[in-house]
C-alpha positions in Angstrom: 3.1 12.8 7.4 2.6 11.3 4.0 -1.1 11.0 2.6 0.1 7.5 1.4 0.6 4.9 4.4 1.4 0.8 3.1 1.1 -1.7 5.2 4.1 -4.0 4.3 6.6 -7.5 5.7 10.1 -6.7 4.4 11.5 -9.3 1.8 7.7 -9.6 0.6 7.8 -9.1 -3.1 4.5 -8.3 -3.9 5.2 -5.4 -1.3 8.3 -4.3 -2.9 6.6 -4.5 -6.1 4.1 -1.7 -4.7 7.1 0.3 -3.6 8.9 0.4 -6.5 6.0 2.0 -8.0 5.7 4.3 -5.1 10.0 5.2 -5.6 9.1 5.1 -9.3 6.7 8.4 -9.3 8.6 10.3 -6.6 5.4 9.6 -4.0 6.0 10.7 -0.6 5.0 7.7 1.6 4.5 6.1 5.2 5.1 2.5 6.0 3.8 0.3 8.8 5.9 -2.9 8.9 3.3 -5.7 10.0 3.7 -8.8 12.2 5.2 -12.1 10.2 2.3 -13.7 11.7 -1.5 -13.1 10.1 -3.1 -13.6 13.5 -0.9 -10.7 14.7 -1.7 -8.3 12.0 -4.6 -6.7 13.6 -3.7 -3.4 12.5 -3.7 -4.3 9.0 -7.2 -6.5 9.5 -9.2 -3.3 10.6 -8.0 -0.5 7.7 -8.8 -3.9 5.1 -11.0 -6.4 6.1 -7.9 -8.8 5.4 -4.3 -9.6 6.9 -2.4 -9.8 3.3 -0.2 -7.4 2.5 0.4 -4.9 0.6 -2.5 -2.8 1.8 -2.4 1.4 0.9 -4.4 4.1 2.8 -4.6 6.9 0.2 -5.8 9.9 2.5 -6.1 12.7 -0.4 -8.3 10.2 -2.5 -10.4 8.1 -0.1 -8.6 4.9 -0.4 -8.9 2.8 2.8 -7.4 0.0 2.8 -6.8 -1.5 -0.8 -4.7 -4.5 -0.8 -3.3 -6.4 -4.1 -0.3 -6.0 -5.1 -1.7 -5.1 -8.6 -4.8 -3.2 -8.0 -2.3 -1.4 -6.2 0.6 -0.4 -8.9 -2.5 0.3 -11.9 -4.2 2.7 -9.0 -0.8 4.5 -8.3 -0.4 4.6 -12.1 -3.7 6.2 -13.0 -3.7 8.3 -9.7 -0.5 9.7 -9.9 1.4 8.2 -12.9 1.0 8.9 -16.7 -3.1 7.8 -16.7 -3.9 11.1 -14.1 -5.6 13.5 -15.7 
């Protein structure tokens, strides 16, 4: 099991957006396809607080649960891209 699970709807592009970042570095990931439906996405809802998607759980860093598409690719970037340290 991957310390990175995303939350994600195929054909969403913010989602894809997040993987391609996730491809990009060579991260070893989960996913967890949610419901079309927000009122279904209950799984999603308790790890966030929210039933948007994409959502990451980072388990090596302590990341439960960040959602935004953006948030997500600049985290990925300075956690694991060219901004770690």
């Amino acid at each position: 099991m991957a310390d990175i699970t995303m939350y994600e709807l195929p054909g969403c592009p913010y989602c894809a957006k997040v993987r391609s970042k996730l491809d990009e570095l060579e991260i070893e990931y989960d996913t967890i396809e949610v419901p079309r439906s927000h009122d279904d996405r209950t799984e999603v809802q308790e790890v966030s607080g929210q039933t948007g998607v994409p959502v990451i759980v980072d388990e090596a860093n302590g990341i439960d649960g960040m959602s935004e598409s953006d948030d997500i690719v600049e985290y990925l970037e300075e956690t694991y891209g060219s901004g770690a340290a």
